[in-house]
N, C-alpha and C positions, 0 to 999 in steps of 0.2 A: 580222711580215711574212714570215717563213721558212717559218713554219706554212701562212700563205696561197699562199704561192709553191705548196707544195709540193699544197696541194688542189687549187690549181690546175691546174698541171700532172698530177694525177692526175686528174680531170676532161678533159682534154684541151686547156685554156684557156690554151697555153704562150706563145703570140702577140701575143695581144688580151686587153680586158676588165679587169679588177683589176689583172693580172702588168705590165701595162704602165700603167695609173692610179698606181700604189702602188711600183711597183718601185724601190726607192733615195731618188727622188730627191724624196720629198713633203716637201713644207715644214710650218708651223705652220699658216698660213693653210687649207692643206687640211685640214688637223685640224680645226680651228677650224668652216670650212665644214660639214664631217659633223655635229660637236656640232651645231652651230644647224640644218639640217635636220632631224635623226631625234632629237633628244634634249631639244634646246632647245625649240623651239618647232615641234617636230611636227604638230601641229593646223594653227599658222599656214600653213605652209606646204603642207597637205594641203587647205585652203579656196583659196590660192590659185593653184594646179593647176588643183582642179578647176573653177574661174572661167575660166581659160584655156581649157582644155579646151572649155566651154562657148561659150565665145565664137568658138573653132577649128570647131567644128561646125555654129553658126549658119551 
């Protein structure tokens, strides 16, 4: 998280965005959240996006 902070903040992102997502105070649950988004079931969630998506445009 130190690491992050600090590319953060080298980026200029000292405010908003991650530094403040992440900062301290994340629990398992948001752990847990990321896994199953990007790692777990990546696909599942990239079909149903773009269904939204889809259906936001309609």
């Amino acid at each position: 998280m130190k690491l992050m902070q600090a590319i953060d903040k080298a980026n200029g992102y000292i405010f908003g965005g991650l530094t403040q997502a992440i900062g301290g105070n994340s629990t398992y649950c948001d752990i847990m959240d990321v896994q199953e988004r990007w790692l777990d079931h990546k696909d599942l969630w990239d079909e149903f996006e773009q269904q939204e998506e889809n259906q936001m445009n309609e």
